[in-house]
N, C-alpha and C positions, 0 to 999 in steps of 0.2 A: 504494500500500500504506500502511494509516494500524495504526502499532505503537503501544501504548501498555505504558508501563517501569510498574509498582509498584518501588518501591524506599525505604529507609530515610530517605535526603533527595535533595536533585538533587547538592550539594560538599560535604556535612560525613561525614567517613569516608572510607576504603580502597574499601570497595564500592560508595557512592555517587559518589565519583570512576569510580571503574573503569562503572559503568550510564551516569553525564553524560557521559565521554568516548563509549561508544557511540552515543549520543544525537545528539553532534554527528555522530560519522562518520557514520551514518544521513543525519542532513539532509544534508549534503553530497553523498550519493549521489541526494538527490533521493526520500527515504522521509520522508514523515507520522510524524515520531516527537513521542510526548507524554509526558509523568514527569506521575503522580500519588505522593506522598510523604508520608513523617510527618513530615520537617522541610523549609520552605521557604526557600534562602538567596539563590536568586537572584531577578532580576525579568524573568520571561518570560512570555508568554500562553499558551508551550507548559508550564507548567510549573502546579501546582496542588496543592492539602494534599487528601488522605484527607480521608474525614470522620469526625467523632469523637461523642460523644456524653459529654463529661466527667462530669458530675453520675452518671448512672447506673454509667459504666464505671469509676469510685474508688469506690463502694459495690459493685461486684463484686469488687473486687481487694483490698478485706481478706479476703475471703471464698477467692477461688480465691490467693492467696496464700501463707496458710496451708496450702493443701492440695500445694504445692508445684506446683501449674500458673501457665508462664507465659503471658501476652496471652490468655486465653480469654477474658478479661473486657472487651476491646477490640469491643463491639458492629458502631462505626461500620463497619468490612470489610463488613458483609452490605449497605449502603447503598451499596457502589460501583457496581452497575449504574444505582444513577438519576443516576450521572453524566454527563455530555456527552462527554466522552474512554472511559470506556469504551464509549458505546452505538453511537459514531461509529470505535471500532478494529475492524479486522479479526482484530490477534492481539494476544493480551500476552506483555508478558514481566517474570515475575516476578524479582526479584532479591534484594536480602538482607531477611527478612520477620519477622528478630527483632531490631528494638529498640526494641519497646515503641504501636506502631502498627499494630499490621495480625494477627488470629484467622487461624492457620493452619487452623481450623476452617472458613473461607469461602471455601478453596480449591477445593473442589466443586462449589460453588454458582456460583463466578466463570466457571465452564471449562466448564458447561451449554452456555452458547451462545457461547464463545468459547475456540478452542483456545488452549495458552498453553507459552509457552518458559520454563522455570525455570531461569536462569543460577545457578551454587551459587558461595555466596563462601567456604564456609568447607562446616564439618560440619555442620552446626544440624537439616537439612534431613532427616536419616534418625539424629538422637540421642534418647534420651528428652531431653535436654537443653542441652548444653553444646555450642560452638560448636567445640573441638579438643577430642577425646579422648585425645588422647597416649597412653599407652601401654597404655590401657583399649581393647578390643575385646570389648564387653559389648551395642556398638550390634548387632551381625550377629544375637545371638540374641535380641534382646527389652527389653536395658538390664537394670532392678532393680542393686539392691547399688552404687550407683554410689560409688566413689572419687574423685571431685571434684563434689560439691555446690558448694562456691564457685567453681569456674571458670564464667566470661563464658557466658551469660547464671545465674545464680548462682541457687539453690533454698531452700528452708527448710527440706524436706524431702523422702524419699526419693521422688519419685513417679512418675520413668524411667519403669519399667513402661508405666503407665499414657500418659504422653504419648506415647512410642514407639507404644501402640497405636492413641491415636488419630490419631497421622499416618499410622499404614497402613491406617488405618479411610478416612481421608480418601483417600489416595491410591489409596485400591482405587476410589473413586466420581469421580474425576478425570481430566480429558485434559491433559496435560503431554508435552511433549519435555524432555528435561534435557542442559543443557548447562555442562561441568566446563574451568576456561581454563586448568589443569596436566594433566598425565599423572599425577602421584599422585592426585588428586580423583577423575578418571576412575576408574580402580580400584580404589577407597573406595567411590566412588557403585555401581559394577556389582556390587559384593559385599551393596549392602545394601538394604533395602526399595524404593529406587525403580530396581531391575534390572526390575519387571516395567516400564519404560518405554524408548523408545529413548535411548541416551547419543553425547552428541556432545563433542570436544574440540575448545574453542575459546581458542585463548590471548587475555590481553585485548591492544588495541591502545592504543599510542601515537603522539602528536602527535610525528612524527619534527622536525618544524620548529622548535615551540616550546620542545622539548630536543632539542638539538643542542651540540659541541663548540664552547666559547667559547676563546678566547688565555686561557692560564692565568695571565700573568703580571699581565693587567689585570683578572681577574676577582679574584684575590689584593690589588691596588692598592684595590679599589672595597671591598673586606671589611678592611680594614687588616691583611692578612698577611704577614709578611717577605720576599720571595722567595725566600732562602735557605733556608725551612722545609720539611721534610716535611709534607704535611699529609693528614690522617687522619678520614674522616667517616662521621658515625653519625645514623640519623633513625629516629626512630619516634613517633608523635602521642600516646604518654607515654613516657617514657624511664624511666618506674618500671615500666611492667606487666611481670610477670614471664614472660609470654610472648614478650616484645620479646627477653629476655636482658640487657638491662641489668646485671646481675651478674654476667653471665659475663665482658661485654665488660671490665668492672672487672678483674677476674681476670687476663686476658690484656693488659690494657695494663701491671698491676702487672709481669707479665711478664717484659714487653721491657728489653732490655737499656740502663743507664743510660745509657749513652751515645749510646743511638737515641732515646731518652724526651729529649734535652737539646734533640735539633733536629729533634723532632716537635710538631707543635701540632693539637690533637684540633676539630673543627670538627663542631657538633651541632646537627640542628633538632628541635623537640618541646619538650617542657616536662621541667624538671628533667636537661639535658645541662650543665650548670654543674660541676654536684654530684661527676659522674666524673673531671673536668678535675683539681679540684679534691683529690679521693680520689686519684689519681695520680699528685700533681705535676707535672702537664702544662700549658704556656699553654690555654688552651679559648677559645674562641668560641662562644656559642652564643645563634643567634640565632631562639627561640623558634618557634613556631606559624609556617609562612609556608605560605600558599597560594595565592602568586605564581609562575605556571610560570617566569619572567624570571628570578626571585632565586635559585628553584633552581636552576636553570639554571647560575646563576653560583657558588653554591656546588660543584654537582660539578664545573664545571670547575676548581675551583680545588684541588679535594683530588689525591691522589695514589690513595689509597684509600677506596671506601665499605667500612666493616665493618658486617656486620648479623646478629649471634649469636642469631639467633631461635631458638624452640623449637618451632615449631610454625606453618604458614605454608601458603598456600594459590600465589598466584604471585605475591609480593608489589611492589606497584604503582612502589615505592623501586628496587627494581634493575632495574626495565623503565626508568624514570627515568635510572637510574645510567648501563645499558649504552648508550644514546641518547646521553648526553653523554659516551659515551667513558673513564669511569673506570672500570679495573677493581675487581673485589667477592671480599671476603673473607667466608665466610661458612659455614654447619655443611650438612651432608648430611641435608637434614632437609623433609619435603614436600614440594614442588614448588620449590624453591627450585633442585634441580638441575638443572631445563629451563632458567634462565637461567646460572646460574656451572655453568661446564663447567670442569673442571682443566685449565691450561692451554692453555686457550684464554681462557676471558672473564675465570677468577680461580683463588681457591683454596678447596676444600670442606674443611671441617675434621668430625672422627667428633665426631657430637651430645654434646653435654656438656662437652666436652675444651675448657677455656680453654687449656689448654699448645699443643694444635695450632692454636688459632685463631692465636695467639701469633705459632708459626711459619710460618702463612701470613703474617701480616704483615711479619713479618722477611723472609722468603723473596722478598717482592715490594718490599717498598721497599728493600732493598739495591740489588736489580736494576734497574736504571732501562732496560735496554734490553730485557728480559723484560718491563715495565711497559707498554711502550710497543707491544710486538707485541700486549698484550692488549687493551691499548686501541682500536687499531683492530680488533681481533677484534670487541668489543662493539660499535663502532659499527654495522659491515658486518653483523652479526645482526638488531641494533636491525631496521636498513631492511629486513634480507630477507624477516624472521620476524614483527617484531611492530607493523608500520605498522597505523595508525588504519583506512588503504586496505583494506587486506586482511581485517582484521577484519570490518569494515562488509560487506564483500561476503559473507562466506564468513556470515555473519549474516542476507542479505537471501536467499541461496541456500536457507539452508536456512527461513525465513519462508516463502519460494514451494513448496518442496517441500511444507511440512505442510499449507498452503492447497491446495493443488494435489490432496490428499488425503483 
């Protein structure tokens, strides 16, 4: 079976991790997998850029720009059939197809002669625009009037409508299976233009191996942390964007009581985790950008808690991360986030918004060190049950054979 991923890059992003890691599971199982991409980080023979056509496609983008259309002006997509990886796959599988590389307009064209699996990382896929709609449900009948023009992928003006129509223009001339790796995604996606297709829930998979529970006390030695500390960790690949929650988590560390803020120390990876340390009166650590499975590794094992006060979240790649190595997760009741923190079992969910109850999840859990500890091995024994690389890969290659098979 020879698969071939479109996807945003092969490692740089949430979803580009989440398509590589399947990648690998695939090969492992002994499947043909290839990544064609808008960004290339790695150096693989399996692995290859989109084609582009700059000169033409930056004189179409003042133009569809202004009209508030994004990527129409991305030519190169209709040129992917003369490539060697797609002429040579059996299926594809699309993955995140908005950041700036790839006409969802050439989705029809792709899927003529090659059926294709559309893994959804987020919303994009059935909005006039924006990648989370939060608390707008304007996508079910059509978009227009939209209330976040600047949320991610960000517009000039009003023109939902119009893209909403033309993704179900396209998607009425298209063959796709769609597959959602939460249980909120899932019934997001069935509610909205791509229910005329079959929906599959697939959670993503993790390298149980290469996160796994480290000795805490020497993974805390190797990052120069006290032993004696509490310690408290927060990641997001900016720790400003305001979908992360960064402000909130401010909010609820201002919180904690002074005497728990004296011998806790806040431990941050992304950029701009200083900054909250710092806003809180808390020792911080923060040790930037790392996309070393090893270092992280060694960071969750060294905290007591991950918190992650997101606002908006599909199944995010951090607390699959998290519960692998064992550390329990504090964190808001908010998209798919509750398929991994279960109350009392893997962590604590806090009601969306509420830095006062994040607050008190974290008090509630590092008081407790032997409530910490039951949770901890809760998330690990999930990790392995639920969300190995193994099982992904398969439940992925089962359902490849079924829609071939059809």
């Amino acid at each position: 079976m020879k698969v071939l991923h479109i996807n945003q890059s092969d490692i740089s992003g949430g979803a580009a991790i989440a398509g590589y890691r399947l990648h690998q599971g695939l090969l492992d199982q002994g499947v043909n997998s290839r990544l064609l991409v808008g960004g290339v980080k790695t150096s693989s023979d399996r692995v290859a850029a989109v084609f582009s056509k700059p000169r033409i496609e930056n004189q179409l983008y003042r133009f569809s720009a202004r009209l508030g259309l994004n990527y129409i002006n991305l030519l190169g997509s209709f040129d992917i059939p003369k490539h060697s990886f797609y002429q040579e796959a059996d299926i594809l599988n699309f993955h995140n197809l908005h950041t700036g590389y790839f006409n969802y307009l050439g989705i029809s064209s792709l899927t003529e002669r090659k059926t294709a699996v559309f893994t959804l990382h987020d919303m994009w896929s059935f909005t006039g625009h924006c990648a989370y709609s939060y608390d707008c449900d304007r996508w079910k009948i059509g978009c227009g009037k939209c209330p976040y023009l600047d949320t991610y992928p960000g517009i000039a003006r009003d023109s939902t409508r119009l893209e909403w129509k033309l993704k179900n223009w396209v998607y009425s001339r298209s063959n796709l299976t769609i597959v959602t790796p939460s249980h909120w995604l899932n019934e997001q996606a069935k509610q909205s233009m791509l229910n005329r297709f079959p929906i599959h829930h697939v959670p993503y998979g993790i390298d149980t191996k290469a996160y796994q529970p480290l000795d805490s006390e020497q993974c805390r030695l190797l990052l120069g942390i006290p032993i004696s500390k509490k310690v408290l960790m927060f990641g997001a690949e900016n720790l400003k964007d305001s979908r992360k929650g960064g402000d909130l988590l401010l909010k609820a560390l201002e919180n904690l009581p002074e005497s728990l803020k004296a011998e806790t120390m806040l431990v941050t990876i992304g950029d701009g985790g200083e900054v909250i340390s710092e806003a809180v009166r808390m020792p911080g650590l923060n040790l930037g950008y790392v996309n070393s499975d090893r270092l992280k590794s060694i960071a969750y094992s060294a905290a007591d808690l991950f918190i992650f006060p997101t606002r908006a979240d599909n199944l995010p790649l951090v607390l699959q991360e998290s519960m692998a190595c064992a550390t329990p997760i504090v964190s808001f009741k908010i998209g798919g986030v509750p398929d991994l923190v279960r109350p009392d079992i893997t962590g604590y969910l806090a009601t969306p918004e509420d830095a006062q109850d994040l607050s008190n999840g974290i008090v509630e859990l590092l008081e407790d060190k032997q409530q910490r500890h039951r949770l901890s091995k809760n998330c690990r024994a999930i990790a392995l049950e639920e969300y190995s690389l193994e099982l992904q890969a398969q439940r992925y290659i089962e359902l490849y054979s079924q829609i071939l098979s059809t």
